[in-house]
N, C-alpha and C positions, 0 to 999 in steps of 0.2 A: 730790222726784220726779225718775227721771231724763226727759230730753230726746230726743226724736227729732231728732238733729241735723244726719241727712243724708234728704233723700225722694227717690223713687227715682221716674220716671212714665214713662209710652212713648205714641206717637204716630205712625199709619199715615204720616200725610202735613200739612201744613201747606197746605191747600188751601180751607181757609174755612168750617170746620165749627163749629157750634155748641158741638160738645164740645172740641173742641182750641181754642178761643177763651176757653172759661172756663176750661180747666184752664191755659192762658198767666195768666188771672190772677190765678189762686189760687197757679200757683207765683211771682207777682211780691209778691203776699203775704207769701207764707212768705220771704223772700229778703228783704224788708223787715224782718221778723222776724228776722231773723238766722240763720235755716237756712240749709243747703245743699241745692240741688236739682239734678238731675241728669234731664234729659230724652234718651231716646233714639225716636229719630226712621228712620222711614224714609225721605226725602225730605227736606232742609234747605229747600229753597226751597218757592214758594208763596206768595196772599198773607197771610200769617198770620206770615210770615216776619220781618217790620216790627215784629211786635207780642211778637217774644223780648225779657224783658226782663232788663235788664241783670245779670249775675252768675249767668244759667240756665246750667247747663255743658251742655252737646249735645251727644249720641254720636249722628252718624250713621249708620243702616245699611243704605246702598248700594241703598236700592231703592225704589218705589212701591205695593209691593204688600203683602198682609196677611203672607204668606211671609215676606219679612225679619225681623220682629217676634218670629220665633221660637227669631232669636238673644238675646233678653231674659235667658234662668236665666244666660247662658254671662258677661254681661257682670254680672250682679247678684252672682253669683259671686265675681268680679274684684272689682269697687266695694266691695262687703260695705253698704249702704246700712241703714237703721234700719227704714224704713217703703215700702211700696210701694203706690205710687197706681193702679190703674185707673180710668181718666177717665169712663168710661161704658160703656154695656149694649153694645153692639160689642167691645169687648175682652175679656169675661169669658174667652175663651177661653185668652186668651194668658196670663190669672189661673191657669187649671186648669194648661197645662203648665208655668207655674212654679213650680207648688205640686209637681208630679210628677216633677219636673228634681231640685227644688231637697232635698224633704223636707223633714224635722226641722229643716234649717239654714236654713230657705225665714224670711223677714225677714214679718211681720204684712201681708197684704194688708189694704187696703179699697177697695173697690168703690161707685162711683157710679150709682145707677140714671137713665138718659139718653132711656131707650126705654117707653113707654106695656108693661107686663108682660103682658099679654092682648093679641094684633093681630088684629083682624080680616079681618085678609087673607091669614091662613092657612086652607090647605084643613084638611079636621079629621083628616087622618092628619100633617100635617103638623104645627098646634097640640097634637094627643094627645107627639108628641116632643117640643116646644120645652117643654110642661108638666113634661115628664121630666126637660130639660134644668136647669129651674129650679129643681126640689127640689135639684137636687144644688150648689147655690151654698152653702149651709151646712156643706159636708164642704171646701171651699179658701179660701174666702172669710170672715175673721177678723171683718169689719162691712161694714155696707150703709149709702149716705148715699143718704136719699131728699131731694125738693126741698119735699113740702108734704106734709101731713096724708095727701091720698087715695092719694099715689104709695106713703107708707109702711105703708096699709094693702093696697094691689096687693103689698107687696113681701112681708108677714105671708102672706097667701093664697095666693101662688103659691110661694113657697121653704118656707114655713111655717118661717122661721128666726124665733128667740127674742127678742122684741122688746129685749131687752137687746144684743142685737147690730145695731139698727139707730139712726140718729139724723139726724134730719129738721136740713137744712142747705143756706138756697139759694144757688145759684150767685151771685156777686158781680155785684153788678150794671154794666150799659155806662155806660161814661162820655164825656164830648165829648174829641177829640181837637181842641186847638187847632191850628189851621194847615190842618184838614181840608178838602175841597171833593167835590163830585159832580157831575160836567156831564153835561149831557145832561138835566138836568129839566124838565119844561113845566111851564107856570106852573099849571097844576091836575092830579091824576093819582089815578088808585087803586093803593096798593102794595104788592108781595108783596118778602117779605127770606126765602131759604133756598136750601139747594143746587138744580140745576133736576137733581132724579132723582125716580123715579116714587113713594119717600113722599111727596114734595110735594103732586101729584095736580095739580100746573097745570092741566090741561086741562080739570077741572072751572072752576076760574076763565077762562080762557080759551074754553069753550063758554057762560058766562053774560053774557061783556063785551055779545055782540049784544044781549043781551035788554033791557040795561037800558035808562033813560029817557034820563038822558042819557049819550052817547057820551063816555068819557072815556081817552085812553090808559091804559094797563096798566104802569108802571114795574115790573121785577122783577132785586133785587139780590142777583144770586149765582153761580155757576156749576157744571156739571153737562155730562153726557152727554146731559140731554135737550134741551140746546138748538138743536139741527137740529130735531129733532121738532116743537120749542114755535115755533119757527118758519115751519117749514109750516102749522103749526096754526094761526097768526096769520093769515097770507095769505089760507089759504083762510074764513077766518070773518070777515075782512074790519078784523080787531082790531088798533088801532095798539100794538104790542108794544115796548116799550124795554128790550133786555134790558144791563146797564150794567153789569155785571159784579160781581164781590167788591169791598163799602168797608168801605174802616175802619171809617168814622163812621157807620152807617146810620142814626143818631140825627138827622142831618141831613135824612135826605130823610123821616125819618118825620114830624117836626115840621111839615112843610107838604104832607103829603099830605091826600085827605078823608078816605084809611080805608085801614086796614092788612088785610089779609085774607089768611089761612093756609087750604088745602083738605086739609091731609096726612089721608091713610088713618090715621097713629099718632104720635103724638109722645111726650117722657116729659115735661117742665113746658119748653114752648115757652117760652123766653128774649124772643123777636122781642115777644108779646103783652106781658107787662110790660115791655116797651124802649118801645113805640106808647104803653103807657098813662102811663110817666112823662113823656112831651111833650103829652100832652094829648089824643092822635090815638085817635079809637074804632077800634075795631076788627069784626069778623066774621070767623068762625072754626069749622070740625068741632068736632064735639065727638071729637076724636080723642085725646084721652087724661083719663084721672079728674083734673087739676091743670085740667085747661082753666075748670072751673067756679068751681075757684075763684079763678085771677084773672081771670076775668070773671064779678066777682061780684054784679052789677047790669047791670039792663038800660041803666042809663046810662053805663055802660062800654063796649059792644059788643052782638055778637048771636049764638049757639050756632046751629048747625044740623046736622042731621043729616046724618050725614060722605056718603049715598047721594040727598041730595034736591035736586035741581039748580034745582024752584022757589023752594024755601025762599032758597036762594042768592040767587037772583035779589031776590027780595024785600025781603031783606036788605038788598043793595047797594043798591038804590031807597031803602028809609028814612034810609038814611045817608046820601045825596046829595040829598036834600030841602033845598031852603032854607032851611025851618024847625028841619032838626036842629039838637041843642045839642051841643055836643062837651064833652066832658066832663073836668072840672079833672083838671090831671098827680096823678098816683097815685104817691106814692115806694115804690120796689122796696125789699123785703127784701133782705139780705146781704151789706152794706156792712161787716160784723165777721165774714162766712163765712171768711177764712183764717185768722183766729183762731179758730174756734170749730173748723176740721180741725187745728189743730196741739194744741187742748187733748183732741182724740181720742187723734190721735197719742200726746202725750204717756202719757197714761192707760196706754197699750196696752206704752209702755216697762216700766215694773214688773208683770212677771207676766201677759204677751201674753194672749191668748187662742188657745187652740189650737182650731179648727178641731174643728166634731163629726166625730166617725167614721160616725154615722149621722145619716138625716135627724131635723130637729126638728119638735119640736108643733105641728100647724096651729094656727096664730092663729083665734083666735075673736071675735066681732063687739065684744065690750065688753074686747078686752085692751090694757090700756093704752097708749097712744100713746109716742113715745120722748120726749124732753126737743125743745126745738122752743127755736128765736131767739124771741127779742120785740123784733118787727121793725112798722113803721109799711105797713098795707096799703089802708087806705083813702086818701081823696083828702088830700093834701097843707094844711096848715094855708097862708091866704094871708098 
């Protein structure tokens, strides 16, 4: 069978994104494997920048913004590359004008789904579009990697693309970075790990800190535009807020927190939750996208709440800060074999690609078969 020998990937910024974190290490996978991978970047620097690994070839182009990205057909062109990665539901776009640059000569795309495929925080003239927008991923987009079961039937229902063109494959999981450190921790904390922009939804955790029993700082690792905002927001609610910026290692501060807690409007299989559950740390969390449930698949895991209910929140955080709570054994993350399991894609796609439908395809129906899925270890860890 022939080989995918060069993958091709692009990336806005190196700025500390969930998605550009995994897709670092799935191409340090593949590069282990002995491909060649070729990253083109808008922005070289960032702190993600650290985390290029060795033998990535990086084409920069000269900017911070989405605009740059749209030099991609000009330079895939040039390269002639085997297989082309879209990192996540953010880029699809830059997927379509390469398929429209490129044509016939256009190299197998696959596409990662990143983003919860339903939001609820779209108005409905606006959702009735993004729905439009979705059917049409089957007419550029050659396959679809979902992260779990529920994400890859979001992805059947809203693209109504041919389940033979999807395959459930989780992101690779975090690992300890020796030498790591995080200052600034207090010796007890509740933690949030994500960009500070408004899918995050800080300010619901940030409006429940008052509420709880006991009074605990607010550690939150990341950075964003809303940090002026989440800062006023602090003062004035009276919340001691540590905002400590992008870490490598967040696996560090999750392990000695009391509780990790996510409020986003939408996610697509939140990484940060199974990162808290493999150290041991419970978690509370929206139910902001169909994967949330199932890695928190037990109450002794964490706690679901309704992404609009600010008691429920409160609540939540109280039970988990109880004396009495148990915390609950490390949980080992699937996808310790996910760069291997995109390059037997890849491969696959070498002999007699798939071409992209011209029209859209079959809605997926409730009992159609699921794709082929890792068997991967999700319950708690053997001691």
């Amino acid at each position: 069978m022939d080989r995918a020998k060069h993958i091709f990937t692009y990336a806005e910024t190196l700025d500390g994104g969930g998605v550009e974190r995994a897709q670092l290490r799935l191409a340090r996978g593949w590069i282990e494997a002995g491909r060649r991978v070729t990253l083109a970047v808008g922005c070289t620097g960032g702190p993600l920048a650290a985390e290029i690994p060795v033998g990535l070839e990086v084409i920069p182009l000269g900017g911070r913004t989405f605009r740059s990205l749209f030099a991609v057909p000009a330079i895939i062109r040039k390269i002639k590359p085997d297989i082309i990665f879209c990192p996540g539901s953010y880029y699809t776009s830059i997927a379509l004008w390469t398929r429209l640059r490129l044509g016939s000569s256009c190299p197998p795309i696959i596409s990662k789904v990143s983003n919860a495929m339903r939001r609820g925080d779209h108005p409905p003239l606006f959702a009735l579009g993004h729905s439009a927008w979705l059917r049409t991923h089957p007419w550029f987009i050659d396959h679809i990697i979902a992260m779990t079961e529920a994400s890859a039937r979001d992805v059947f229902e809203t693209t109504r693309i041919d389940s033979s063109r999807v395959r459930i494959i989780a992101n690779p999981p975090a690992m300890p970075l020796p030498g790591s450190t995080i200052e600034g921790l207090p010796e007890r904390y509740i933690l949030g790990v994500g960009r500070l922009v408004r899918q995050k939804r800080w300010d619901r955790l940030l409006d429940a800190m008052p509420r709880i029993a006991e009074p605990l700082p607010l550690v939150i690792l990341g950075e964003g535009e809303e940090r002026a905002a989440m800062e006023a927001r602090a003062r004035s609610l009276g919340v001691d807020l540590r905002l400590l910026g992008h870490a490598p290692d967040p696996l560090l501060a999750m392990r000695s927190a009391e509780l990790l807690v996510l409020t986003s409007d939408y996610e697509g299989v939140p990484g940060v939750l199974r990162e808290a559950l493999s150290v041991g740390t419970p978690v509370v969390t929206t139910d902001s996208s169909p994967a949330v449930r199932e890695i928190v698949s037990s109450a002794r895991f964490g706690t679901i709440v309704e992404t609009y209910d600010g008691d429920a929140l409160v609540r939540a955080l109280n039970a988990w800060l109880r004396p009495d709570a148990i915390r609950p054994k490390p949980v080992l993350p699937p996808g310790a074999d996910s760069p291997l399991r995109y390059l037997e894609l890849f491969d696959s796609l070498m002999s007699g690609a798939h071409s992209p439908a011209r029209r859209l395809g079959r809605r997926a129906v409730p009992d159609t078969p699921l794709p082929p899925t890792e068997v991967a270890a999700t319950g708690p860890a053997a001691p």
